[in-house]
C-alpha positions in Angstrom: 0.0 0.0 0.0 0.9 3.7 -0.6 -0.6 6.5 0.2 -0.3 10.6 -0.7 -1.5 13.8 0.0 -2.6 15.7 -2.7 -4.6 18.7 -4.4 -7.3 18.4 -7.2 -9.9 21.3 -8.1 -8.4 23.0 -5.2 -9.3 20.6 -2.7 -6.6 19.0 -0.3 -7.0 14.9 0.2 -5.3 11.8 1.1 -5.3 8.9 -1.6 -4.4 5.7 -2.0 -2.4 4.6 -4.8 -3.9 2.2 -6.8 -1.7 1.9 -10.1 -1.7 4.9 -11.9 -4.8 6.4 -9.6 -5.3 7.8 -6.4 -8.3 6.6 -4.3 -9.7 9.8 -2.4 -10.4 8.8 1.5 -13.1 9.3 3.1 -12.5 12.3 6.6 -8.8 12.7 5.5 -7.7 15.8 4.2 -3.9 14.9 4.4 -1.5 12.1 6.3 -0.2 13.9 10.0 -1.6 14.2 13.3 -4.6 12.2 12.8 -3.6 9.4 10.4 -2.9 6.7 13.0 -2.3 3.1 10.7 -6.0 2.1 12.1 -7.0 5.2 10.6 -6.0 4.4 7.5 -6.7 1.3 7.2 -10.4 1.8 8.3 -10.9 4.7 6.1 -13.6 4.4 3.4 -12.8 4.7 -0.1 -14.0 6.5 -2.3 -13.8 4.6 -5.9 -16.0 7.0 -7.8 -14.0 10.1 -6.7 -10.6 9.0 -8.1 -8.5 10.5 -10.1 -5.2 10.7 -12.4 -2.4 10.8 -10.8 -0.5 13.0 -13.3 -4.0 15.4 -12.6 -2.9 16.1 -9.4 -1.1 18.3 -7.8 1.1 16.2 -4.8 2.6 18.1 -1.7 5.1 17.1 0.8 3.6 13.5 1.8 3.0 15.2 5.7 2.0 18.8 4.6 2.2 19.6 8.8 4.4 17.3 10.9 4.6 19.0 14.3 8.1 18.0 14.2 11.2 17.0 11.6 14.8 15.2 12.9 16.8 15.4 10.6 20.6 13.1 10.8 23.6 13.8 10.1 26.7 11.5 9.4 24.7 8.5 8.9 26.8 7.3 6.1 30.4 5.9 7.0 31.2 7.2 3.2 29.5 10.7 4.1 31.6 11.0 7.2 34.9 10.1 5.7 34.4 13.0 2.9 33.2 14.8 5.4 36.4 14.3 7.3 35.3 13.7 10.9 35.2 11.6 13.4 32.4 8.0 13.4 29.7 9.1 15.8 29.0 7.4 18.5 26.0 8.8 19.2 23.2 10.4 16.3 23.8 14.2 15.2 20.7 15.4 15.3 19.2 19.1 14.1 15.6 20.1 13.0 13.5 20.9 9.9 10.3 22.5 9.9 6.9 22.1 8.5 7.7 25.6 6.3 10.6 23.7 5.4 8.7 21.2 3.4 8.4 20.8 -0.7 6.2 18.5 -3.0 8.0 15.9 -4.6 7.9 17.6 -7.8 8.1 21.4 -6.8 10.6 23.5 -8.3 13.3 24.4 -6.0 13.8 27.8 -5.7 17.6 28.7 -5.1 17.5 31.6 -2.8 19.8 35.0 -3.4 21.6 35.0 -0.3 23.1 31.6 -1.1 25.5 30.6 -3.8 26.3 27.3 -2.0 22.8 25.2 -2.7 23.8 21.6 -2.1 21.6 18.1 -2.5 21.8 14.8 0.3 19.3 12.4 -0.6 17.8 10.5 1.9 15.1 7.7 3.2 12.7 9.5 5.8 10.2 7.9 8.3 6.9 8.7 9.2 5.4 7.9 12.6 2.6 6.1 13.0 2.0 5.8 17.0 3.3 8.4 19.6 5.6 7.1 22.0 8.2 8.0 24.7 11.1 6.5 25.6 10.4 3.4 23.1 12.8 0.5 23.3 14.6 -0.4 20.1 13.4 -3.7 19.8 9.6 -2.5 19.6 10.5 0.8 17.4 9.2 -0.4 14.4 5.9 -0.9 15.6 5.6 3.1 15.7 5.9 3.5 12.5 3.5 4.5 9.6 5.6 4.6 6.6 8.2 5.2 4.6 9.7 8.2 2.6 11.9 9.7 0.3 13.6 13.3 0.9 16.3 15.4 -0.3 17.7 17.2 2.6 18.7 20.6 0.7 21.4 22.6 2.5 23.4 25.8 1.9 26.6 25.1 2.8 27.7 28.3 2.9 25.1 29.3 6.0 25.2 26.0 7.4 29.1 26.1 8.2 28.8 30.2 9.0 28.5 28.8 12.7 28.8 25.0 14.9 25.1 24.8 14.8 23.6 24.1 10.7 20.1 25.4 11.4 20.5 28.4 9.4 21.9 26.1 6.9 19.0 23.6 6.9 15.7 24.8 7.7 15.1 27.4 4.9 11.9 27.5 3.7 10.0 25.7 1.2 13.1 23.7 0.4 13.1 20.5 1.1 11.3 18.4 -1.0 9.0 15.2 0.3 7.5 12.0 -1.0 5.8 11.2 -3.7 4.3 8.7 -1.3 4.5 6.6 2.1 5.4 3.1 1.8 3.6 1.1 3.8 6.3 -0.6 5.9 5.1 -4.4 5.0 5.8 -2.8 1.3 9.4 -1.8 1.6 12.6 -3.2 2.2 14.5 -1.1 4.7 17.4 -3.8 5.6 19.2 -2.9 1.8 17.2 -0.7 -0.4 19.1 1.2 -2.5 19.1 4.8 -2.3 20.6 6.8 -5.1 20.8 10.6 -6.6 21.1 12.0 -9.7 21.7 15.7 -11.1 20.8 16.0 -14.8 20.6 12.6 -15.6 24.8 11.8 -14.1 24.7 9.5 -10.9 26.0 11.9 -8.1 25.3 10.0 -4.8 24.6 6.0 -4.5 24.7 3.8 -1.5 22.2 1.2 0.5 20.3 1.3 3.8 22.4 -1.7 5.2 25.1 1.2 4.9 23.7 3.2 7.9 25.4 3.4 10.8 22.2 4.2 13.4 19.5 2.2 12.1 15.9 3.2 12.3 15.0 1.0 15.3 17.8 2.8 16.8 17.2 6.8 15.7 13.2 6.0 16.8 14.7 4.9 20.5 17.4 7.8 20.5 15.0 10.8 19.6 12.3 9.4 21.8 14.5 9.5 24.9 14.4 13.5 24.9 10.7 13.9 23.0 7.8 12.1 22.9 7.0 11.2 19.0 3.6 12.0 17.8 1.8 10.5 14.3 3.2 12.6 11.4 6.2 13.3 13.2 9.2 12.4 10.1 12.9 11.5 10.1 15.2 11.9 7.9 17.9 9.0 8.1 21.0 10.8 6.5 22.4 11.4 3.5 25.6 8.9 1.4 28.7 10.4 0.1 28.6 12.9 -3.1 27.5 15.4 -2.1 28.1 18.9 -4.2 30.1 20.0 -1.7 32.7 17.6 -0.5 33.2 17.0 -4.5 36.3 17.9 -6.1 35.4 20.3 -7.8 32.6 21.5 -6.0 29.0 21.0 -7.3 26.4 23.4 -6.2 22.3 23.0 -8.0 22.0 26.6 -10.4 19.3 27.4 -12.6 17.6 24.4 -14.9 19.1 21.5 -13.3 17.2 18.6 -12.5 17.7 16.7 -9.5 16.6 13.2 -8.4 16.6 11.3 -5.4 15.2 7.5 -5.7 14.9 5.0 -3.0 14.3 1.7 -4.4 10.5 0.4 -3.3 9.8 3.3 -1.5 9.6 6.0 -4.5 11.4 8.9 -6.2 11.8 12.8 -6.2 12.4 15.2 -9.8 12.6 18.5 -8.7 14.1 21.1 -11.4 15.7 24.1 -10.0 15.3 27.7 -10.6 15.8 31.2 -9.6 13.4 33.1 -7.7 13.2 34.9 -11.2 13.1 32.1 -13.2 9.9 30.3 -14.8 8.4 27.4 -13.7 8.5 24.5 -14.9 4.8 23.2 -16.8 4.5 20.8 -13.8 3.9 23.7 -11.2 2.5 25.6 -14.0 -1.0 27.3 -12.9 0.0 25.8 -9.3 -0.2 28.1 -5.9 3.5 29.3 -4.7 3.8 27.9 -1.4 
């Protein structure tokens, strides 16, 4: 099963993907707060109501999460580029919900920032809150599975020790297309790969993590209780723009993909705040 929030005829609703269509259901207007995995599953569907998928509009699979963990150095390959030290612990910084993209928005390089760099990466949704959750019952808290492209300006992010300003800019990190359910996907060595205009950039597998999921879901709940709709982003492989030699930053009319094998894939192009759209966002509210 897969599932995605999405806009038609300027209505917001979640659907279920069933080949090339979504299935509206019934009482949900998008996957967060109140799509427990009950939930979903006991929804109603709406057959009559369904509808194209390349007729939709699809936003950031959680539109709202009331919270977004992002990890860094998850990759041993990431951290050697990176030149630091294996953690022994999770490096941990937030995202926001303003933060958030569709899978196919444009991204929109912003003019403070000549550094605009990609990390693509598997992200988790919660299904069931919990506190304190032991490791070996972590999986049973979650609703899904993601993709995400955790885009950074390098050039804010290392302006200071902390990367907030570096990470969280708005509307620029995009989301989805869809959540996996988690009987549906792989986790223990899906692939997980990037691509800018068409070249392979970043490649890698999720048996290549060095905090697994159990273990981030156990770690993050120690300090915070996790809520449904609450996402994680697992960290990014090595390749990135910046740790390239020479250095590769996203500019205008590149295209930029980030595929995680059964779970799904992102194709964002990249513009200027001047530049046009691209037809897919065409006739589509800014966000």
């Amino acid at each position: 099963m897969a599932f995605a929030t999405y806009e038609h005829g300027g209505v917001r609703r979640v659907g279920e993907l069933k080949g090339s269509s979504l299935v509206p259901l019934e009482g949900l207007v998008e996957l967060g707060a109140a799509t427990t995995p009950q939930r979903l599953q006991d929804a109603s569907r709406n057959y009559r109501g369904q509808v194209q998928v390349e007729d939709v509009r699809l936003l950031p699979v959680v539109p709202r999460p009331s919270k977004v963990f992002c990890v860094g150095l998850n990759y041993r390959d990431h951290v050697t580029e990176s030149k630091r030290e294996l953690p022994a612990y999770p490096v941990l910084f937030p995202k926001y919900a303003s933060t958030l993209l569709g899978p196919h928005d444009d991204i929109v390089l912003p003019p403070e920032s000549d550094q605009v760099d990609y990390e693509g990466e598997f992200a988790v949704v919660i299904g069931l809150p919990g506190r304190r959750i032991p490791e070996d019952r972590a999986l049973r808290h979650v609703l899904g599975y993601t993709v995400a492209n955790d885009i950074t300006m390098r050039d804010f992010q290392y302006r200071t020790h902390q990367w907030v300003q570096g990470k969280a800019w708005d509307a620029s990190t995009p989301v989805g297309p869809y959540l996996v359910h988690p009987a549906d996907a792989d986790i223990a060595t899906a692939g997980i790969r990037t691509t800018l205009n068409g070249e392979k950039v970043q490649e890698s597998d999720l048996s290549m993590l060095i905090f697994s999921v159990p273990r981030l879901i156990a770690e993050i709940s120690v300090f915070t209780a996790l809520e449904p709709g609450d996402l994680i982003l697992t960290g990014t492989p090595g390749g990135v723009g910046y740790h390239s030699d020479p250095q590769r930053f996203l500019r205008h009319g590149d295209q930029i993909c980030v595929e995680v094998e059964g779970v799904g894939a992102l194709r964002n192009m990249v513009r200027t705040e001047t530049g046009r759209q691209t037809a897919a966002n065409d006739g589509a509210e800014a966000r």
